[in-house]
SEMAR-682347 format. One line per 2 residues: number of its first residue (from 1); their letters; for each residue x, y, z of C-alpha. Coordinates in nm, 3 decimals, decimal comma. Example, Ala and Ser with C-alpha at 12.3 -4.5 7.8 and 13.67 -1.06 7.14 Angstrom:
2
1 = as = 1,230:-0,450:0,780 | 1,367:-0,106:0,714
***
This chain:
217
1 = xx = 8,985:3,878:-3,364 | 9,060:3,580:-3,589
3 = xx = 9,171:3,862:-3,816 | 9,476:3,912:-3,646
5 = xx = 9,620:3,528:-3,790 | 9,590:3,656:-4,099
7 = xx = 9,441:3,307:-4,212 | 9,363:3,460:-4,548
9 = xx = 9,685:3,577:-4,602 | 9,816:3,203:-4,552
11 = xx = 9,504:3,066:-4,788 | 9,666:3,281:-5,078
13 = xx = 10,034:3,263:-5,036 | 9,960:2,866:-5,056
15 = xx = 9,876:2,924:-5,462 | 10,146:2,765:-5,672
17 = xx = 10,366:2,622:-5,345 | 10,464:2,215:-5,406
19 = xx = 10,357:2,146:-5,020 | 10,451:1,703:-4,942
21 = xx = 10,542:1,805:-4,552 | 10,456:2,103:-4,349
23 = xx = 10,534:2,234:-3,980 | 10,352:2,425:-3,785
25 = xx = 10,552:2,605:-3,516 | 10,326:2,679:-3,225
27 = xx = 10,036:2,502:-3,387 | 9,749:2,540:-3,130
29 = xx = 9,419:2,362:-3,236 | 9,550:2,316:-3,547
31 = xx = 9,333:2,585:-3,746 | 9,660:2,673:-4,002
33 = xx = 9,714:2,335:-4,088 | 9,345:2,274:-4,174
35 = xx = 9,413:2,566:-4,464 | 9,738:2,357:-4,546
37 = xx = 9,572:2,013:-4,559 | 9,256:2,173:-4,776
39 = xx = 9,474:2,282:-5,076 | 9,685:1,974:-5,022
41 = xx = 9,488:1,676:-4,898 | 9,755:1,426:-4,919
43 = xx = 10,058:1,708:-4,738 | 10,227:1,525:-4,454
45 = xx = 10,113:1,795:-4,149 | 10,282:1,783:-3,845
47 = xx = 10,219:2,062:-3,541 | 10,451:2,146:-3,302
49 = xx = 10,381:2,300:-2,961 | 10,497:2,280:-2,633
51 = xx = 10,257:2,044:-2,455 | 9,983:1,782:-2,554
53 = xx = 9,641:1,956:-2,449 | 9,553:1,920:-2,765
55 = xx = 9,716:1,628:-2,899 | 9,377:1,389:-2,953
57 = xx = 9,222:1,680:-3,125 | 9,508:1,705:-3,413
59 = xx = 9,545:1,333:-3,435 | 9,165:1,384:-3,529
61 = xx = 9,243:1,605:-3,778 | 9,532:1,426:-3,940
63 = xx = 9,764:1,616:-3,825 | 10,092:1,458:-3,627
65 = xx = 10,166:1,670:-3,313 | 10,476:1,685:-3,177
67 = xx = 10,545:1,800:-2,824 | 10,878:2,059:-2,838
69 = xx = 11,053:2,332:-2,665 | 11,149:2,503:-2,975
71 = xx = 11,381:2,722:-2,803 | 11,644:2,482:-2,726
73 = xx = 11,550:2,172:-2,866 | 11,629:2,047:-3,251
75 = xx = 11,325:1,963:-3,514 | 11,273:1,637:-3,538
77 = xx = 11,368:1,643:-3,891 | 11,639:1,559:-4,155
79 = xx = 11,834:1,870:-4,361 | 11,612:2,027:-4,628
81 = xx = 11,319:1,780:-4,522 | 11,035:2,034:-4,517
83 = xx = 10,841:2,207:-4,801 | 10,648:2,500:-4,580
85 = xx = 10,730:2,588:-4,202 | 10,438:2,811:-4,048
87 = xx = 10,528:3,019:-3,744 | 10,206:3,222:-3,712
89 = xx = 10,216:3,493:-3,382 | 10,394:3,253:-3,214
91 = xx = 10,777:3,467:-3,236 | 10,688:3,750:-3,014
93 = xx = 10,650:3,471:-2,763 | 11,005:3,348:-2,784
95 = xx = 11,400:3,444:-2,690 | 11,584:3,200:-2,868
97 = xx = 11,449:3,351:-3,218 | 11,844:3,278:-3,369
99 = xx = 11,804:2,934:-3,268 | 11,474:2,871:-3,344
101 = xx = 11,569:2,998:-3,694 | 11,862:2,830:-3,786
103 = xx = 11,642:2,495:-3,725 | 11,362:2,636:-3,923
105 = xx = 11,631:2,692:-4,224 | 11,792:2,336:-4,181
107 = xx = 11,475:2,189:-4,220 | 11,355:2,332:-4,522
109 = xx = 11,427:2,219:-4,872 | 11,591:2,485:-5,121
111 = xx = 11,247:2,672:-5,259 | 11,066:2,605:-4,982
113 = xx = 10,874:2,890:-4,753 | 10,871:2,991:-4,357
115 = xx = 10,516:3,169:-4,351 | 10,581:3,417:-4,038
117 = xx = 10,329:3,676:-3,915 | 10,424:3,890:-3,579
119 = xx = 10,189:4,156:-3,390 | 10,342:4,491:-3,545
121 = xx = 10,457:4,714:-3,254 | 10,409:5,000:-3,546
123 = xx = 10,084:4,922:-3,600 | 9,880:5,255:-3,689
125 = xx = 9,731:5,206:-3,295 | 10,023:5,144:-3,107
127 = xx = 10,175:5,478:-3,296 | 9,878:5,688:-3,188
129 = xx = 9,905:5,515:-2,860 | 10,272:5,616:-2,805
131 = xx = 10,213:5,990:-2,873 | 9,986:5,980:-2,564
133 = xx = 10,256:5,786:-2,362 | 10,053:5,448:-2,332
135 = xx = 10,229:5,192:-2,414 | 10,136:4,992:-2,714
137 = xx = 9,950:4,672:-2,687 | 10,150:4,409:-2,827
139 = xx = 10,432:4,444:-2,614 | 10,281:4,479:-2,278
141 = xx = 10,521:4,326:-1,948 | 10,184:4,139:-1,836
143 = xx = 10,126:3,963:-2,125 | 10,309:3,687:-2,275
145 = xx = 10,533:3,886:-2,566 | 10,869:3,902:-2,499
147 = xx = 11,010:3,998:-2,816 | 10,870:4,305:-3,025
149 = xx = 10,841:4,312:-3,436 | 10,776:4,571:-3,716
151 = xx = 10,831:4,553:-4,107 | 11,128:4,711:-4,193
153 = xx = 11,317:4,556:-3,808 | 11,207:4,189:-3,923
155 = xx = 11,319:4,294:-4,283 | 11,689:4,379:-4,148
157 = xx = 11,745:4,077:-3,946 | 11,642:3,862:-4,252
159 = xx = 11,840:4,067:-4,513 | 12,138:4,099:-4,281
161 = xx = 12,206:3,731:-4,126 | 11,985:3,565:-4,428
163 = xx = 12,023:3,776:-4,706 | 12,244:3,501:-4,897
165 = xx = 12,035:3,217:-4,861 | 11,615:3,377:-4,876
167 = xx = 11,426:3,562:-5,065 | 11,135:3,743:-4,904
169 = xx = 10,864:3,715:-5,165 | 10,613:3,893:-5,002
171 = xx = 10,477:4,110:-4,735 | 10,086:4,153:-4,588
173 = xx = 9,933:4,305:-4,333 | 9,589:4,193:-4,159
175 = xx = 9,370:4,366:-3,865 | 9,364:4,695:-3,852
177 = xx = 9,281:4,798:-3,544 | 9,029:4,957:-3,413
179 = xx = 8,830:4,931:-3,731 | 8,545:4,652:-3,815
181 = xx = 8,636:4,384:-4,031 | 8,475:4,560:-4,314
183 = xx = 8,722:4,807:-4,321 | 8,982:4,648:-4,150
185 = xx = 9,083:4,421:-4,470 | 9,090:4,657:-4,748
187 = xx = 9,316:4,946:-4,506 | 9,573:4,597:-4,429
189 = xx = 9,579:4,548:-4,761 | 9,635:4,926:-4,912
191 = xx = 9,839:5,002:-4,553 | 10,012:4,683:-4,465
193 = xx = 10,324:4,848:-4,235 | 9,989:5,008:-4,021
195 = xx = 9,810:4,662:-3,976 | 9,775:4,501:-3,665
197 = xx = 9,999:4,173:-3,763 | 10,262:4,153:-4,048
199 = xx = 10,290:3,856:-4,218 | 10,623:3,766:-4,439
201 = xx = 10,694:3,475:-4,714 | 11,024:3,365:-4,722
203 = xx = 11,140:3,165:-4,931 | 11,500:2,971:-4,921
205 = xx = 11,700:2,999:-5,216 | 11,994:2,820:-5,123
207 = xx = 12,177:2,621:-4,922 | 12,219:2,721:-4,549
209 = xx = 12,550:2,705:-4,364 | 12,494:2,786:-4,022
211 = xx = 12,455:3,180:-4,095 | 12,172:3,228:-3,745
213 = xx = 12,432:3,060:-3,505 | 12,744:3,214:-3,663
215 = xx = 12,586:3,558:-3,634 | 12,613:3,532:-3,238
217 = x = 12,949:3,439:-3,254
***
């Protein structure tokens, strides 16, 4: 299971990254920002999630929670204040993905990185799972997804409304399902549009100007 965060993924995409202040969107227990804070002890880490169940637990840890509706409230930060925003399967739970974007972007500095990984409705399962007319896992109406992703989908919306302004440097796959880890890793990595979740660095590469709220106009 904990294959499906991809926490790997996030361990090497942290190589060569100047990290002073990172965000965790959806942080949970705080298990992302523990990677953050090992490769950068003295990284400002704040978590964001809606509700303080586990706010003692991250103070703990060093980490600053913050209780916010991301979907209609702003960040709690300046312009181009943030080196590294992680929004780890917590997208597929969320509507207000152009808002929730266009804060992400404000926040971060020129050269810094959203980390994003989604379940992948394309996932080699949910394709073999279609063909017999079940539907696939990750986007079932009794579970809490509202909002379905796949590699070349996510690709377009970046490319499209953020093409100007990012750079996606790189794209993973983790947990590939139904396989043991053993195999599991190795197929992600050889097969990452087949993996379970889909993971994407992006990187901003200039300044943004409103281009996730202007799209809806």
């Amino acid at each position: 299971h904990s294959e499906t965060y991809g926490r790997h993924i996030l361990q090497e995409g942290l190589k060569n990254i100047d990290i002073s202040r990172c965000v965790d969107l959806g942080c949970g227990s705080g298990e992302d920002l523990l990677i953050v804070k090992h490769h950068y002890p003295k990284a400002k880490c704040i978590g964001i999630d809606y509700g303080s169940w586990n706010l003692e637990k991250l103070i703990q840890m060093g980490i600053e929670p913050i209780s916010l509706n991301i979907e209609n409230q702003q960040f709690p930060f300046e312009n181009e204040s943030i080196d590294f925003i992680i929004a780890n399967q917590i997208l597929e739970h969320t509507k207000e993905i152009f808002w929730i974007n266009h804060e992400i972007f404000r926040s971060l500095r020129i050269g810094g990185y959203l980390y994003l990984g989604v379940p992948n409705v394309l996932s080699l399962h949910n394709r073999i799972l279609g063909i017999f007319g079940v539907h696939p896992t990750s986007t079932k109406l009794i579970s809490a997804h509202v909002r379905v992703f796949s590699k070349n989908d996510t690709i377009n919306f970046y490319s499209n409304i953020a093409g100007r302004f990012t750079s996606i440097e790189k794209f993973s796959g983790s947990q590939f399902y139904p396989f043991p880890k053993i195999m599991a890793r190795p197929l992600s990595t050889i097969l990452p549009s087949l993996a379970f979740s889909i993971f994407f660095m992006i990187k901003k590469t200039e300044e943004y100007k409103g281009e996730f709220i202007e799209w809806l106009i």
